[in-house]
N, CA, C and O atoms as a GROMACS GRO file, in nm:
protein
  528
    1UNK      N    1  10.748  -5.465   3.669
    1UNK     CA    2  10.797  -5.601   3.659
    1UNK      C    3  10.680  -5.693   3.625
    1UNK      O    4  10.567  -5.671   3.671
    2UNK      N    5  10.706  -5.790   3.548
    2UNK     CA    6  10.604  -5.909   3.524
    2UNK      C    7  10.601  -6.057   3.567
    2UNK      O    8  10.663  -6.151   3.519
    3UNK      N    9  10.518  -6.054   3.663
    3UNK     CA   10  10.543  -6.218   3.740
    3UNK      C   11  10.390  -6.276   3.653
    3UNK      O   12  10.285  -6.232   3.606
    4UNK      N   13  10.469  -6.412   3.672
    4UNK     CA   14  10.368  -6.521   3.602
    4UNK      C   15  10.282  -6.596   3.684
    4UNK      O   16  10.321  -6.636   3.794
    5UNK      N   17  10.154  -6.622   3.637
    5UNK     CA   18  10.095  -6.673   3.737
    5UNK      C   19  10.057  -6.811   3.705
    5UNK      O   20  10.022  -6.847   3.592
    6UNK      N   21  10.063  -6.875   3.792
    6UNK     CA   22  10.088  -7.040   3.758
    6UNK      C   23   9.943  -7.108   3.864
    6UNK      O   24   9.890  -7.070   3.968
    7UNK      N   25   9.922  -7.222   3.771
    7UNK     CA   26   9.799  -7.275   3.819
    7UNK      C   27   9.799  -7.320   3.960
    7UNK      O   28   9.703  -7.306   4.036
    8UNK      N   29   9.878  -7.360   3.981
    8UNK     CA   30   9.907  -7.386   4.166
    8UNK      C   31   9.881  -7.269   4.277
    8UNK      O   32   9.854  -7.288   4.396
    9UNK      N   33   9.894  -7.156   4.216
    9UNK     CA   34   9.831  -7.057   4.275
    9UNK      C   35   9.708  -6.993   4.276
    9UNK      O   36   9.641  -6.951   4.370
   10UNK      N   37   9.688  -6.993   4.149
   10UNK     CA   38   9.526  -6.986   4.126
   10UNK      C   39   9.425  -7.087   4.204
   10UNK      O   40   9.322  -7.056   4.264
   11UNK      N   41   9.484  -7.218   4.188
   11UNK     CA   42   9.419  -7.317   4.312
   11UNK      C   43   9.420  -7.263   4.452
   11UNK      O   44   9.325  -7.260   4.531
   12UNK      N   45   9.542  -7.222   4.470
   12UNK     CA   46   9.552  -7.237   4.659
   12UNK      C   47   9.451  -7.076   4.675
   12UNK      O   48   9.373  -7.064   4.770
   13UNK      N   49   9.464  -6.983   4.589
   13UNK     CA   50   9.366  -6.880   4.623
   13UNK      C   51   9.252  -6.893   4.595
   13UNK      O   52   9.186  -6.792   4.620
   14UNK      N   53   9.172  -7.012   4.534
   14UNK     CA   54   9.053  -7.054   4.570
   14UNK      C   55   9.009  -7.121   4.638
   14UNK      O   56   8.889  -7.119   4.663
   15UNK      N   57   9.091  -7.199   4.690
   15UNK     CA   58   9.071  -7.340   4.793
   15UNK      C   59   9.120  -7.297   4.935
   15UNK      O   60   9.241  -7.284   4.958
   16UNK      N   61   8.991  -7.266   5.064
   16UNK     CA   62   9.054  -7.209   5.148
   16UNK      C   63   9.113  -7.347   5.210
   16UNK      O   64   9.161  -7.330   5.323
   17UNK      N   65   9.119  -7.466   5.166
   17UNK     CA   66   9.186  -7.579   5.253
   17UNK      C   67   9.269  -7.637   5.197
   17UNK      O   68   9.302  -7.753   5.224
   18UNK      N   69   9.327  -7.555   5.095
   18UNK     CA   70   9.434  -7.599   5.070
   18UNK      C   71   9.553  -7.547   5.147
   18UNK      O   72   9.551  -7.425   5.163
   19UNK      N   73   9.677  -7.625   5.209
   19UNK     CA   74   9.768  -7.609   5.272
   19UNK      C   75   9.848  -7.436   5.238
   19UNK      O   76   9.879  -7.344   5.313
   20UNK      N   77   9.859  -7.455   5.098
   20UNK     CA   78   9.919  -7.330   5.098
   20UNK      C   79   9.841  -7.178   5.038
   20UNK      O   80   9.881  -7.085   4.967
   21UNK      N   81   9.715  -7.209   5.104
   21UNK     CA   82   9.564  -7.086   5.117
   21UNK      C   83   9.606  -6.982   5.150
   21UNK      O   84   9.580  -6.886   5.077
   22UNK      N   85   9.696  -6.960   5.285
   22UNK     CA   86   9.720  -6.857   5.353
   22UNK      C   87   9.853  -6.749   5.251
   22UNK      O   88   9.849  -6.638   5.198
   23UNK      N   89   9.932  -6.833   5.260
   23UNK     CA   90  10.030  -6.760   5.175
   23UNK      C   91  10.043  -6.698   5.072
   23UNK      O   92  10.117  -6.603   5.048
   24UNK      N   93   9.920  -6.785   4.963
   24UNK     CA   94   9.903  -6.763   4.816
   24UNK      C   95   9.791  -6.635   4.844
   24UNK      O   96   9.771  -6.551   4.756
   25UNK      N   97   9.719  -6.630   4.976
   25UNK     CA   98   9.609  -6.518   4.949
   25UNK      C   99   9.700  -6.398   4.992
   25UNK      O  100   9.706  -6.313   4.903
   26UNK      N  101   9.776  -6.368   5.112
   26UNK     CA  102   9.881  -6.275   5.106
   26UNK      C  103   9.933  -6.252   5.010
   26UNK      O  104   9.916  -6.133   4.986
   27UNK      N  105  10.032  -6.333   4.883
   27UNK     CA  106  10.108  -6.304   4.787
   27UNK      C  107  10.021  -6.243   4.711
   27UNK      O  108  10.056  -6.140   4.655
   28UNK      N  109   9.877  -6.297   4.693
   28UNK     CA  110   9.764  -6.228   4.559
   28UNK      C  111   9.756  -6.116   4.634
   28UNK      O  112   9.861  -6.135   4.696
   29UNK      N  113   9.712  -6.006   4.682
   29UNK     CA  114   9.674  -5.918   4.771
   29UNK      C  115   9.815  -5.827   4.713
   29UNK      O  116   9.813  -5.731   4.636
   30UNK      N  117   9.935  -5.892   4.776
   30UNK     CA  118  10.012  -5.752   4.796
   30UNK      C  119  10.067  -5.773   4.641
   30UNK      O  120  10.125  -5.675   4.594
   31UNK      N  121  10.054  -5.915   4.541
   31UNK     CA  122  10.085  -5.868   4.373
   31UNK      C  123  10.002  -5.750   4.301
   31UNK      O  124  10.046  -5.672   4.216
   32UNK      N  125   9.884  -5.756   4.350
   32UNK     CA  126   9.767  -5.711   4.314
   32UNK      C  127   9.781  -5.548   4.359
   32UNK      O  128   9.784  -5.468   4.266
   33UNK      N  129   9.790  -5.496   4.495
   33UNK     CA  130   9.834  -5.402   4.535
   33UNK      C  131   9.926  -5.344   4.500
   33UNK      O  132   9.923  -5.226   4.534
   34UNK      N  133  10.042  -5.385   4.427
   34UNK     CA  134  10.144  -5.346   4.408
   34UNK      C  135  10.203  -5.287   4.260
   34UNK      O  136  10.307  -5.234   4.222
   35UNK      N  137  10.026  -5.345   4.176
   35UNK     CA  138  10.073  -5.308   4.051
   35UNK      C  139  10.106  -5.362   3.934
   35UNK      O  140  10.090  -5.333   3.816
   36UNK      N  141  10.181  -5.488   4.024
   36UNK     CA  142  10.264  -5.547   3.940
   36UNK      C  143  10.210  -5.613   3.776
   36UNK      O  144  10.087  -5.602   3.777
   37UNK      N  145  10.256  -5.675   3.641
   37UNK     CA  146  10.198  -5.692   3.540
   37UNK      C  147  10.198  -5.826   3.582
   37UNK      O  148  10.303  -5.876   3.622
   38UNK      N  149  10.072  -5.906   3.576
   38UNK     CA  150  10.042  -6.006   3.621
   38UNK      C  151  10.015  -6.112   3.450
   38UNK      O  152   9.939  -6.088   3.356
   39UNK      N  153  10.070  -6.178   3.461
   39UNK     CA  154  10.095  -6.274   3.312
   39UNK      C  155  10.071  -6.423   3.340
   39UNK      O  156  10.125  -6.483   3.433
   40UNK      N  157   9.966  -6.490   3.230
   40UNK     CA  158   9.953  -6.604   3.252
   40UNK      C  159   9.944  -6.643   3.037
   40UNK      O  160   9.964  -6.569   2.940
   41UNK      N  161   9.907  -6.782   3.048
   41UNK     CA  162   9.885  -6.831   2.922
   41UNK      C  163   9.746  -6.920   2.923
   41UNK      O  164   9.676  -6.956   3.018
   42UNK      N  165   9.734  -6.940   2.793
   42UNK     CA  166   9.546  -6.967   2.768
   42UNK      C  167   9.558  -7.098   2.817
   42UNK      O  168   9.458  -7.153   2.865
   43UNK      N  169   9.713  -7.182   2.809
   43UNK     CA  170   9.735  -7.332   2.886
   43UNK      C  171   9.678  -7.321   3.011
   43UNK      O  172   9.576  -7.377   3.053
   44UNK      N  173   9.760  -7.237   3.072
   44UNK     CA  174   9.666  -7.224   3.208
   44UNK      C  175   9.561  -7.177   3.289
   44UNK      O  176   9.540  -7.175   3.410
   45UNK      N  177   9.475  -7.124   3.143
   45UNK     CA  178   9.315  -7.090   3.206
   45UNK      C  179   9.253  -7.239   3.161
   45UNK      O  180   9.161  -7.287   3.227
   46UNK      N  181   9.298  -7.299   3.064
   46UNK     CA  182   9.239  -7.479   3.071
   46UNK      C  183   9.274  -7.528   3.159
   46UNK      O  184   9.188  -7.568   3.237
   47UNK      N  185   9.376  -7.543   3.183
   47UNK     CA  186   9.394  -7.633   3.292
   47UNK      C  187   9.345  -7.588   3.429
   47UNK      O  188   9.274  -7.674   3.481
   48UNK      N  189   9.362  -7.480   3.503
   48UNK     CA  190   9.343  -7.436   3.615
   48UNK      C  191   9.147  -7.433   3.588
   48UNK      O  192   9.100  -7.509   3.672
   49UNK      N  193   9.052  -7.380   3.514
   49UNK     CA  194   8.941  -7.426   3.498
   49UNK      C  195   8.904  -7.580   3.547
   49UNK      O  196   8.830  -7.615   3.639
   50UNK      N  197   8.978  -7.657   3.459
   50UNK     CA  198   8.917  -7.759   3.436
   50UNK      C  199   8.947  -7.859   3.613
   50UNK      O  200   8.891  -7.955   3.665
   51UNK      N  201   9.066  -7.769   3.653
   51UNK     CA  202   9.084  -7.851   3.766
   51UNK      C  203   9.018  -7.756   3.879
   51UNK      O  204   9.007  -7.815   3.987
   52UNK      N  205   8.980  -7.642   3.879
   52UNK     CA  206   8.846  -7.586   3.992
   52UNK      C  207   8.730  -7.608   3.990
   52UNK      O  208   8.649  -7.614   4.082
   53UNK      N  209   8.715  -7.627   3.840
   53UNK     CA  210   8.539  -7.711   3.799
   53UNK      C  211   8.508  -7.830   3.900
   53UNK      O  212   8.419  -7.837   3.985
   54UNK      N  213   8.625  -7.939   3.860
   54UNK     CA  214   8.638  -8.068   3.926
   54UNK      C  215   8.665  -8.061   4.095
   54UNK      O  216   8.596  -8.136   4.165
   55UNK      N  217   8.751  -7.985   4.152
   55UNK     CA  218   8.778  -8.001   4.297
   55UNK      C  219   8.663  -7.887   4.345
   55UNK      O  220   8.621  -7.910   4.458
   56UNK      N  221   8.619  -7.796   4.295
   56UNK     CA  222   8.561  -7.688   4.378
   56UNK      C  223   8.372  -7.643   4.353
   56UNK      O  224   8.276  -7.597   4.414
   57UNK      N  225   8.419  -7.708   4.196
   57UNK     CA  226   8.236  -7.688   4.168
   57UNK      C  227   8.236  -7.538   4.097
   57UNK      O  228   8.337  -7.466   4.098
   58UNK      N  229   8.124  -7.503   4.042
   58UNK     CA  230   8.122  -7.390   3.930
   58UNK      C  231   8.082  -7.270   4.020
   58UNK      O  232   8.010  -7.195   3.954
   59UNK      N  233   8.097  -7.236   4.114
   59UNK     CA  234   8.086  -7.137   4.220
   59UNK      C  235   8.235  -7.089   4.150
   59UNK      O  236   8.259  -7.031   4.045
   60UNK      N  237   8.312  -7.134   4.244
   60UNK     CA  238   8.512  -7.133   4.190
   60UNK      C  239   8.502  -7.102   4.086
   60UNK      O  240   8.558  -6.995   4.062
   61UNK      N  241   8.424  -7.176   3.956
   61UNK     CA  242   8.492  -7.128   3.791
   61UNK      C  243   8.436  -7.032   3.792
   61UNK      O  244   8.502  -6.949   3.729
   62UNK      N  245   8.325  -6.981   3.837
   62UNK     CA  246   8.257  -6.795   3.791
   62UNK      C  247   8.312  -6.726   3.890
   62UNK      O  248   8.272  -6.609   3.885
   63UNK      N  249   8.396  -6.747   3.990
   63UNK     CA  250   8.494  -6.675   4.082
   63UNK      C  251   8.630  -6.618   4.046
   63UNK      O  252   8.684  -6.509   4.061
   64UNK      N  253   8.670  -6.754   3.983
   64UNK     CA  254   8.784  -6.752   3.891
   64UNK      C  255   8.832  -6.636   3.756
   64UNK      O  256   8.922  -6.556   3.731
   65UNK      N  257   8.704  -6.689   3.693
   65UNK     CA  258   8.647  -6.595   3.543
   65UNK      C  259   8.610  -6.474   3.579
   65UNK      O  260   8.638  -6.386   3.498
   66UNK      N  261   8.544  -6.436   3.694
   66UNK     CA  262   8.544  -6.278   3.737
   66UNK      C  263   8.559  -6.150   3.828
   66UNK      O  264   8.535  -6.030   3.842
   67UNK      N  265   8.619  -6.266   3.880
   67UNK     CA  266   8.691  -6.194   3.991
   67UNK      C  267   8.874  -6.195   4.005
   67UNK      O  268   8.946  -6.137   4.085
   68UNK      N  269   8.903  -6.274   3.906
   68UNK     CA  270   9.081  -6.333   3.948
   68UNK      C  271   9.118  -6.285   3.782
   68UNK      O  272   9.205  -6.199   3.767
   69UNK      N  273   9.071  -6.327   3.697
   69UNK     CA  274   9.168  -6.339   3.569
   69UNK      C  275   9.138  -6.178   3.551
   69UNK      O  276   9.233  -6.100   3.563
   70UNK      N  277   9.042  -6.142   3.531
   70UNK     CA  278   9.068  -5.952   3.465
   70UNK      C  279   9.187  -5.899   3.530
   70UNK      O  280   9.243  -5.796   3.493
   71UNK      N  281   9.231  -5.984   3.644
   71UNK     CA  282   9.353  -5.915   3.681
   71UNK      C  283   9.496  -5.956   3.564
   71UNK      O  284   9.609  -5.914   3.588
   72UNK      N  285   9.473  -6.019   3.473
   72UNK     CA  286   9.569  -6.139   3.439
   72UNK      C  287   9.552  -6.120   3.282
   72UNK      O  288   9.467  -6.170   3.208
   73UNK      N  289   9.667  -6.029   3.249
   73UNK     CA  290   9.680  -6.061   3.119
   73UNK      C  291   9.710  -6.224   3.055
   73UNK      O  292   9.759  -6.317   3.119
   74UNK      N  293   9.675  -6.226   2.946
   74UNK     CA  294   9.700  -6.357   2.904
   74UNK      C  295   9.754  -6.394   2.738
   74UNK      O  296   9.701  -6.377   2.628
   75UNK      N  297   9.873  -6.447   2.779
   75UNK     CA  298   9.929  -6.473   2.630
   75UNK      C  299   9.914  -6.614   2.591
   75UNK      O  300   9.964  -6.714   2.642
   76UNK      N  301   9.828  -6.601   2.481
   76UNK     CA  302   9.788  -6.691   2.401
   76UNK      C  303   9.895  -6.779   2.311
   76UNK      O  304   9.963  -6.726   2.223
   77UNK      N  305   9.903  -6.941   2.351
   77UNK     CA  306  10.013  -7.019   2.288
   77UNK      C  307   9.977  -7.030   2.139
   77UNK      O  308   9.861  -7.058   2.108
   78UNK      N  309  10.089  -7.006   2.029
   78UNK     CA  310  10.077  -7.066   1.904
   78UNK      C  311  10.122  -7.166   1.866
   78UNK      O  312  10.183  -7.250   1.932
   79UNK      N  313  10.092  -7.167   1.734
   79UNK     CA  314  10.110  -7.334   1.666
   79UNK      C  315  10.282  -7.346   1.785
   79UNK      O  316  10.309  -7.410   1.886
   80UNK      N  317  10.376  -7.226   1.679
   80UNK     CA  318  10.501  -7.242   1.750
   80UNK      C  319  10.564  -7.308   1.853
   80UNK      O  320  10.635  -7.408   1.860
   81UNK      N  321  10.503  -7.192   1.962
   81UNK     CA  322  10.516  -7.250   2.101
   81UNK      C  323  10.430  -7.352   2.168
   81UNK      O  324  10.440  -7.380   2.287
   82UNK      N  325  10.336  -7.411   2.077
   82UNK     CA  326  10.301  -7.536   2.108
   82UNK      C  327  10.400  -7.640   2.088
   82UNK      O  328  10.446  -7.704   2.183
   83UNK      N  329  10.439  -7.661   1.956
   83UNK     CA  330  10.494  -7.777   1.895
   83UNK      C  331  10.671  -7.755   1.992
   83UNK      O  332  10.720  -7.860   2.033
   84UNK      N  333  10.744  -7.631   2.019
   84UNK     CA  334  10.857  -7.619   2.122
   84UNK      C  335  10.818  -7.673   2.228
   84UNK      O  336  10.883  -7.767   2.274
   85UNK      N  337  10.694  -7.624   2.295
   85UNK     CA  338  10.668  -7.752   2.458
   85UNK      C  339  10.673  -7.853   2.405
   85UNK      O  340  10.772  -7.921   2.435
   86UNK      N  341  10.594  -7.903   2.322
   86UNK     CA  342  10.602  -8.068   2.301
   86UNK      C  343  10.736  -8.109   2.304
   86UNK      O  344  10.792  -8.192   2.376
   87UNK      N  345  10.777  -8.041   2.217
   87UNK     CA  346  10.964  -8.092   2.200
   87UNK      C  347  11.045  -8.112   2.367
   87UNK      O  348  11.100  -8.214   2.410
   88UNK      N  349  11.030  -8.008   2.421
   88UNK     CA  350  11.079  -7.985   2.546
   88UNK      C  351  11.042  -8.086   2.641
   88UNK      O  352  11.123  -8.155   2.703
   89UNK      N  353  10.870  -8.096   2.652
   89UNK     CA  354  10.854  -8.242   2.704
   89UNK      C  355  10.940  -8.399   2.681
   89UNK      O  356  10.988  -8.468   2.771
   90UNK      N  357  10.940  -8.425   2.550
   90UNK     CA  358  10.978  -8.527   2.508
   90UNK      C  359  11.132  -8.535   2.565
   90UNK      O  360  11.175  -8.616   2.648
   91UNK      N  361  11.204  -8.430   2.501
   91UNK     CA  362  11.342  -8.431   2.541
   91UNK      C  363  11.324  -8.418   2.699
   91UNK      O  364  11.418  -8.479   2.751
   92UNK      N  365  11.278  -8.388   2.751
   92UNK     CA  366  11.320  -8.419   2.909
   92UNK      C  367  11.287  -8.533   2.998
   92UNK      O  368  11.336  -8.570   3.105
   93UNK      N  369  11.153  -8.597   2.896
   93UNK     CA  370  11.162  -8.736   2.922
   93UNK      C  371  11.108  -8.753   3.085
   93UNK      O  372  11.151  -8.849   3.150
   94UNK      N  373  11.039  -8.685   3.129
   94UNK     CA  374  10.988  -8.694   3.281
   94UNK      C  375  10.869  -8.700   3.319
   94UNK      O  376  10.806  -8.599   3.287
   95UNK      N  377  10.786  -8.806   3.396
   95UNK     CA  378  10.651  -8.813   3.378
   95UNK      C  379  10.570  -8.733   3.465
   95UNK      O  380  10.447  -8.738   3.464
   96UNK      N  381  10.664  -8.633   3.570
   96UNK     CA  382  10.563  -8.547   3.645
   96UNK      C  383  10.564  -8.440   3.551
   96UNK      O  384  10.460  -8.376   3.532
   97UNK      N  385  10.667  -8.413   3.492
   97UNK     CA  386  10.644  -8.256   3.397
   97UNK      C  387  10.539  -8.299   3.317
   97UNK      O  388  10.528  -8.407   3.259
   98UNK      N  389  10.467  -8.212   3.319
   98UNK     CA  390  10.366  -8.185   3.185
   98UNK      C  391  10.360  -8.087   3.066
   98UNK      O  392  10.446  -8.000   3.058
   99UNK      N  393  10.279  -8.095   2.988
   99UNK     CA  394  10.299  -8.032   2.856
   99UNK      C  395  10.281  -7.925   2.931
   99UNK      O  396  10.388  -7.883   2.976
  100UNK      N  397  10.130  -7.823   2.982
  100UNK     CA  398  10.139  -7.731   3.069
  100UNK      C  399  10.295  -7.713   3.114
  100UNK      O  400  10.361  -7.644   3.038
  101UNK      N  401  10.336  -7.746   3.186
  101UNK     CA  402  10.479  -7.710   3.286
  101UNK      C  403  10.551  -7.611   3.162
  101UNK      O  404  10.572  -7.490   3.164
  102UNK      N  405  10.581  -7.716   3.051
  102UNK     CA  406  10.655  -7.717   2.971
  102UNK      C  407  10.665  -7.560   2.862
  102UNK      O  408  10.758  -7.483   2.841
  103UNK      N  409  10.573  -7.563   2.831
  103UNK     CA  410  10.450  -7.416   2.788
  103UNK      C  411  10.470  -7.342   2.874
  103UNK      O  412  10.544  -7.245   2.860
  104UNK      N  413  10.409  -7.369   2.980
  104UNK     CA  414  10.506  -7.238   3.033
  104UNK      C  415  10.654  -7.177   3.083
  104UNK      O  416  10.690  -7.068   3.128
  105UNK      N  417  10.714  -7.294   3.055
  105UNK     CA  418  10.871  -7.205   3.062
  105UNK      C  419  10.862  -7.128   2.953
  105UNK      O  420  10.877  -7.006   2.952
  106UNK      N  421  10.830  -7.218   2.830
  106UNK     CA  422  10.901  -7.175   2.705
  106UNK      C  423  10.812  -7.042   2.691
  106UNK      O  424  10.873  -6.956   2.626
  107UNK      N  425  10.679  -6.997   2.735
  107UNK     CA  426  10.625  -6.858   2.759
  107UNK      C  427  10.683  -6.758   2.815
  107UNK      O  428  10.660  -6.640   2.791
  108UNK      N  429  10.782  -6.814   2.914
  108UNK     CA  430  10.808  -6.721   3.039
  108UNK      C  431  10.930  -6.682   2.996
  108UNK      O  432  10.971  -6.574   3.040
  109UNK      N  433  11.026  -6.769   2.887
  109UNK     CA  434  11.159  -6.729   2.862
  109UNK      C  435  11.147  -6.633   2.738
  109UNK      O  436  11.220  -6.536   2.717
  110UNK      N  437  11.027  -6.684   2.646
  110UNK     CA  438  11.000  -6.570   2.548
  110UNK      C  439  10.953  -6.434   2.572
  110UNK      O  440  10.992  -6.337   2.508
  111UNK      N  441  10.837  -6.430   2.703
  111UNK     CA  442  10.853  -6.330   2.714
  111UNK      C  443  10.959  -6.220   2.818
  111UNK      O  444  10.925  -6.104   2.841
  112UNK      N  445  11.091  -6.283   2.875
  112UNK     CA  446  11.137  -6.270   2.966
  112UNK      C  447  11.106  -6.256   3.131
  112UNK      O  448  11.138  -6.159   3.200
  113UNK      N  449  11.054  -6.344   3.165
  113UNK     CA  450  10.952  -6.300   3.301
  113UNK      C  451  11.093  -6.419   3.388
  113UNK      O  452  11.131  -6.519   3.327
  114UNK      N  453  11.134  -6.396   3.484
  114UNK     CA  454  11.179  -6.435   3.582
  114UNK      C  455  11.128  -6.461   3.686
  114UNK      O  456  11.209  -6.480   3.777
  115UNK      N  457  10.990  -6.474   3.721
  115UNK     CA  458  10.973  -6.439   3.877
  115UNK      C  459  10.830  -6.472   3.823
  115UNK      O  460  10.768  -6.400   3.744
  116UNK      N  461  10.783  -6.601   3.880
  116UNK     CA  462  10.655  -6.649   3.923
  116UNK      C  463  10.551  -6.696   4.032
  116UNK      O  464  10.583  -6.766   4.127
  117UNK      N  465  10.429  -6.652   4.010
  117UNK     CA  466  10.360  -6.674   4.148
  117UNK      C  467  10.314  -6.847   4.180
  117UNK      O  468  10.197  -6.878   4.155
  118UNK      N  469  10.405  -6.947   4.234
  118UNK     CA  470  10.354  -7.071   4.179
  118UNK      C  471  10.410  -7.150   4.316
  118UNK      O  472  10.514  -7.135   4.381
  119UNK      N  473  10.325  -7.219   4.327
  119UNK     CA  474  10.357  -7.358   4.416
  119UNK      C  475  10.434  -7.508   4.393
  119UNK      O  476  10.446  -7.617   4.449
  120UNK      N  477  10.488  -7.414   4.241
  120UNK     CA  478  10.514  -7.566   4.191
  120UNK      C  479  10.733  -7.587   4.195
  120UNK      O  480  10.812  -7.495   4.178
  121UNK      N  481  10.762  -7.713   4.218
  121UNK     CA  482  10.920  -7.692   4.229
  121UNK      C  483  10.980  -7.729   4.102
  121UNK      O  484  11.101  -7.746   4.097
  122UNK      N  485  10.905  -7.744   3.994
  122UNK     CA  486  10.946  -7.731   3.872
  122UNK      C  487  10.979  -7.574   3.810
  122UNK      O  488  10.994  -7.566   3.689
  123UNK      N  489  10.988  -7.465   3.882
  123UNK     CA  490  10.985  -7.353   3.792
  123UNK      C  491  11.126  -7.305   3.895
  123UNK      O  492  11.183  -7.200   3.863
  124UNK      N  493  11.177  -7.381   4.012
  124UNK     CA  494  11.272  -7.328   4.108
  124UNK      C  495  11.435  -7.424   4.000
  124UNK      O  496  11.550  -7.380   3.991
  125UNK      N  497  11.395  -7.519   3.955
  125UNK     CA  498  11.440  -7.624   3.891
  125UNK      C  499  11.489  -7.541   3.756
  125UNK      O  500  11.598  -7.545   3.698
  126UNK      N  501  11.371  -7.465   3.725
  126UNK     CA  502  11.456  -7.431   3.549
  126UNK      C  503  11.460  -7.252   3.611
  126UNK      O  504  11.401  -7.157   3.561
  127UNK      N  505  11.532  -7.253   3.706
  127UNK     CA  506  11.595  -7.122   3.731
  127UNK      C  507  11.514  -7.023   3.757
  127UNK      O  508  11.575  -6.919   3.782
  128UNK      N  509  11.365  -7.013   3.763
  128UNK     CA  510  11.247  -6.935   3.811
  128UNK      C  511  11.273  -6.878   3.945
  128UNK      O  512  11.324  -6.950   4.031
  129UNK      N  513  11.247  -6.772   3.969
  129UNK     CA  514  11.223  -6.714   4.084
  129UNK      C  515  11.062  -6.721   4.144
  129UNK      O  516  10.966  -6.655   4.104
  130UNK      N  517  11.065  -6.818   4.246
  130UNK     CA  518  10.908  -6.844   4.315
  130UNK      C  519  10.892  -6.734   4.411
  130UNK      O  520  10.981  -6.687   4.483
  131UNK      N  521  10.743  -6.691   4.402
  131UNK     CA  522  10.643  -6.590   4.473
  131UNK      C  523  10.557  -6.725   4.560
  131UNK      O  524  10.522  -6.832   4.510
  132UNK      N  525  10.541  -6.688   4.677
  132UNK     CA  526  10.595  -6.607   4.773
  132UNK      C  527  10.735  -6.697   4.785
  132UNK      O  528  10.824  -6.664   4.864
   0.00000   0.00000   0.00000
């Protein structure tokens, strides 16, 4: 099976003070143990970088980069599925969704993945199955 891994999780398993630290390091552990095909997009090695650089300091980004992603295949967005998030953004017209958010549905439905590792209630919203 292939769960997606979403930047909200990649945060809480670097940040031991973040509220949801405990859970997200259990869920990484037994995804990780278990095999499972672990899937992300190049949206969310920018973004999740750029926001551990800023909250955690470059300890986190060379933690991140070599210890967390080799676990993490990664599918790279094209022109395509760039210019479809944009669309998707616009048409939904909502200022917490972001282009990120957006990118990754339209990743997750292309590549059929149901079931993501994420903290976020935008992916429970477009019918996602949330880990943990």
């Amino acid at each position: 099976m292939s769960i997606f891994v979403d930047t909200s999780a990649l945060l809480a398993i670097l940040d031991a003070g973040d509220s949801n630290h405990p859970p997200a390091k259990a869920a990484w552990e037994r995804l990780v143990s278990q095999k499972d095909a672990l899937v992300s997009t190049n949206y969310i090695l920018v973004e999740t970088s750029a926001l551990v650089q800023h909250r955690l300091g470059m300890a986190a980004v060379r933690t991140l980069h070599e210890d967390i992603l080799p676990l993490i295949s990664i599918e790279w967005m094209d022109a395509q599925g760039h210019y479809t998030s944009v669309s998707a953004l616009i048409v939904a017209g909502r200022k917490e969704l972001s282009l990120v958010d957006c990118a990754t549905f339209e990743a997750m439905r292309r590549l059929g993945i149901s079931s993501v590792f994420a903290f976020d209630r935008h992916f429970r919203e477009q019918g996602f199955e949330l880990i943990p």
